[in-house]
C-alpha positions as CSV (number, residue, x, y, z in Angstrom):
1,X,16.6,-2.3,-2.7
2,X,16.3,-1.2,0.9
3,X,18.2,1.6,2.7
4,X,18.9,0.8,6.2
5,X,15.8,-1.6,6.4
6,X,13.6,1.5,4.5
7,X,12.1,1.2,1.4
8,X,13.6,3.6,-1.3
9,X,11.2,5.7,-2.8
10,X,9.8,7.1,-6.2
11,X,11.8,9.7,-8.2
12,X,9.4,12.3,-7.0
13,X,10.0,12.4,-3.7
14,X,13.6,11.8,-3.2
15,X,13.5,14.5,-5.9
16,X,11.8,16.8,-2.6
17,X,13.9,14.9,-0.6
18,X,17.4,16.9,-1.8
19,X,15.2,20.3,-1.6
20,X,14.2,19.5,1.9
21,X,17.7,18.4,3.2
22,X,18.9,22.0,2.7
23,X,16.6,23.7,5.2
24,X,17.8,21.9,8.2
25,X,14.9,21.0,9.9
26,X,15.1,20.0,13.5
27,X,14.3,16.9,14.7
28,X,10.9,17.3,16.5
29,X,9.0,19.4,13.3
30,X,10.0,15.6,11.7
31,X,8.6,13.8,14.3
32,X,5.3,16.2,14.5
33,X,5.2,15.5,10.5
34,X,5.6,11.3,10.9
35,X,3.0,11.5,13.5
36,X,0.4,13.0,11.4
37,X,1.6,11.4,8.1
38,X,1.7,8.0,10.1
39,X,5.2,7.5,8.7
40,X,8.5,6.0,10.2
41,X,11.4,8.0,10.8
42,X,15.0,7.0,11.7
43,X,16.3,8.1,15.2
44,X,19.8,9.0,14.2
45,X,22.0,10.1,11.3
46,X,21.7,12.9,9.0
47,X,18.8,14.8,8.3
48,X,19.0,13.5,4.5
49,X,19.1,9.6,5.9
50,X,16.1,10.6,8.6
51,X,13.9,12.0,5.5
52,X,15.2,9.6,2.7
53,X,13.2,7.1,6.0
54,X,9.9,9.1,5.9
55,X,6.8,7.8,3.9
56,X,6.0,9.8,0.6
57,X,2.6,11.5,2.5
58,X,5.4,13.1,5.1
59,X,7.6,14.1,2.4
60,X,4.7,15.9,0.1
61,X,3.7,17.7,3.3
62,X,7.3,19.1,4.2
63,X,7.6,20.0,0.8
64,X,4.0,21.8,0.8
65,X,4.9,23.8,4.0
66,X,9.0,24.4,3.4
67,X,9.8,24.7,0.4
68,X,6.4,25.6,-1.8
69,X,5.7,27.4,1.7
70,X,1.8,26.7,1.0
71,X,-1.3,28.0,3.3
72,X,-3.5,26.1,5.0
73,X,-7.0,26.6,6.1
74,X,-6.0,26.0,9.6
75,X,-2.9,27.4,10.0
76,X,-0.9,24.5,11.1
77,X,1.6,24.9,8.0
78,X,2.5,28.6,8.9
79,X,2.2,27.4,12.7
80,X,5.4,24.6,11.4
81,X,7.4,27.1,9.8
82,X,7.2,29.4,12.7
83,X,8.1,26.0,15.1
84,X,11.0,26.0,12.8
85,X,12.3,29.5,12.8
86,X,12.0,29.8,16.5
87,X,13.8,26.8,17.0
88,X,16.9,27.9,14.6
89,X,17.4,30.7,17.0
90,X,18.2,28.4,20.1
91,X,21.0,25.5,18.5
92,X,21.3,22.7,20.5
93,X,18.5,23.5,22.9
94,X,15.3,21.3,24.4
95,X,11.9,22.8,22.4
96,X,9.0,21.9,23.6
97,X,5.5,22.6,22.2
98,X,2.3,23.5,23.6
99,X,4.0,23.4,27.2
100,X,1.7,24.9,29.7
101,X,4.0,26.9,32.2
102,X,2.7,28.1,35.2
103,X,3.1,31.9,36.0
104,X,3.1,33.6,39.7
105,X,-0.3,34.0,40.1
106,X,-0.4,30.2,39.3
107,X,-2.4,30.6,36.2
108,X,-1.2,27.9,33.4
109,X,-0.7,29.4,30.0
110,X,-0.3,26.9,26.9
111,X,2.8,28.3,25.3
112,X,3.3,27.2,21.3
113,X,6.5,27.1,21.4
114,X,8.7,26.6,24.1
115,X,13.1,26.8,24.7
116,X,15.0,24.9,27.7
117,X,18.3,25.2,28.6
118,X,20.0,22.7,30.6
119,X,16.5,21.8,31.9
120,X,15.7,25.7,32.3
121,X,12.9,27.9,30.3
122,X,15.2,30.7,28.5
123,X,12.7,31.7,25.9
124,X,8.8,31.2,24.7
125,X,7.4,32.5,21.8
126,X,3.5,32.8,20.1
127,X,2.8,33.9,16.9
128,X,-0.7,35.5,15.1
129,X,-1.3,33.8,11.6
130,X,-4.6,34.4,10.8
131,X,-7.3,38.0,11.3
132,X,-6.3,41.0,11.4
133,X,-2.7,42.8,12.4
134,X,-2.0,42.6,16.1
135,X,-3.0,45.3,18.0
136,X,-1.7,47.2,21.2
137,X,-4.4,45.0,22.9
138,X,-2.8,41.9,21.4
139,X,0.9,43.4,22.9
140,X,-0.7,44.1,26.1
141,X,-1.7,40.3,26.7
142,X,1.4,38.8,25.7
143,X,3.2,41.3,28.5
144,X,1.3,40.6,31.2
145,X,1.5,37.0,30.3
146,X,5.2,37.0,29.8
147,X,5.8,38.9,32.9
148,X,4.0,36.5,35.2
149,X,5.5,33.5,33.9
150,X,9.1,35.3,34.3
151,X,7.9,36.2,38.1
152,X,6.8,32.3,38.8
153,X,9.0,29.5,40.0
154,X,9.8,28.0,36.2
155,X,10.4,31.4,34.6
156,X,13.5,32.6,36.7
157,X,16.2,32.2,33.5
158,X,13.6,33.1,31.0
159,X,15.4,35.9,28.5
160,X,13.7,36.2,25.4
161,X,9.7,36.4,24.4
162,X,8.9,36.5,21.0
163,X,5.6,37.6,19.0
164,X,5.7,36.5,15.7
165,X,2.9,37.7,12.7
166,X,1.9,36.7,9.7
167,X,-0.7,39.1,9.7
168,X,1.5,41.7,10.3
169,X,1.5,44.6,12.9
170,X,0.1,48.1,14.2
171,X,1.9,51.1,14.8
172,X,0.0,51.3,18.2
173,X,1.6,47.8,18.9
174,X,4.8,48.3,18.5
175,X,4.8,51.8,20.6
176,X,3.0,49.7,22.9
177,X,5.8,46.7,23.2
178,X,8.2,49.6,23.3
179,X,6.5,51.2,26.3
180,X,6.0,48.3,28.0
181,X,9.6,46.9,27.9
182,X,11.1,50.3,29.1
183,X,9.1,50.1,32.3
184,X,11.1,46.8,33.6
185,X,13.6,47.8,36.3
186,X,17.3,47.5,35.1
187,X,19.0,44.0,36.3
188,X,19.7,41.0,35.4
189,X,16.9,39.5,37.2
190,X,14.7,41.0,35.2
191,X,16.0,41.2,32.1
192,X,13.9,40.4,29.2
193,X,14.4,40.9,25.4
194,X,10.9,41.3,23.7
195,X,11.4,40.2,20.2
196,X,9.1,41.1,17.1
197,X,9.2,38.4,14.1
198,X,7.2,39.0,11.1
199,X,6.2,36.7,8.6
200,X,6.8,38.2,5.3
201,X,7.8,37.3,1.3
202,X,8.1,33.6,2.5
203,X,10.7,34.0,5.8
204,X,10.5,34.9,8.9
205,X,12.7,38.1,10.1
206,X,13.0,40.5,13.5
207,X,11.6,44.2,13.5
């Protein structure tokens, strides 16, 4: 018995298959998942019908990193769930990962993950999974970095910069952001919300 030319699968995994279909999972964490999993994955329909399409190695790992919410020794299945909760934030928007956006003083930063809007960047985010808390240091960079992107050519409607941690954060850091954020000069030019995500009891959730 096939469903829409794909095979149907083991009890197991359509089994994970009705746990995963409940966590809305955009399009492109599938598509990162079917690349490494070498599965297929059907282009339209429902998010049920699009994993119900995905090989059993695809399905065991969305199931490792979504619903078990496992660790892994490289950090790639935190680095999915924060793709995921970043994403959730901007509905209907273009994300792109790894994007290397240029700032002012022309210097190209690799961005994890990335928001467009009607072709526009509106929002970038990073995130610290593994060592130890972030630091004011840590803060510092990710200003200066988000500030020169915001001053270059692509970085004219971007809004939002987020630092998300699994690793949690220091005092000093947050005083830091806080600092930091106050010294922008009021307008709508230069507006920027700095966001603070931390990865905690298995979600994700704003300081």
């Amino acid at each position: 018995m096939t469903i829409n030319q794909f095979p149907e699968f083991p009890v197991k995994s359509n089994g994970h298959v009705n746990s995963l279909k409940n966590y809305a999972l955009p399009d492109f964490i599938l598509k990162l998942v079917a690349n490494e999993c070498s599965s297929g994955l059907a282009e339209r329909g429902k998010v049920e019908k699009k994993l119900q399409s995905m090989n059993d190695k695809a399905i065991e790992l969305l199931y490792k990193i979504f619903v078990s919410c496992n660790e892994s020794e490289s950090g790639k299945f935190a680095l999915y769930r924060f793709y995921a909760y970043v994403a959730s934030m901007y509905y209907k928007c273009e994300v792109l990962v790894n994007e290397k956006i240029p700032g002012k003083s022309q210097k190209n930063y690799k961005i994890p993950i990335s928001i467009k809007n009607n072709g526009l960047f509106v929002s970038i985010a990073v995130n610290k999974d593994t060592g130890k808390p972030v630091t004011k240091n840590d803060i510092s960079k990710f200003y200066k970095m988000v500030d020169d992107i915001k001053q270059g050519e692509q970085g004219t409607m971007l809004t939002d910069a987020i630092f998300a941690s699994s690793v949690g954060f220091k005092g000093e850091a947050l005083v830091e952001l806080e600092k930091l954020s106050n010294s922008k000069e009021e307008g709508d030019e230069n507006k920027l919300n700095f966001k603070i995500a931390n990865y905690e009891n298995r979600i994700y959730s704003l300081l």
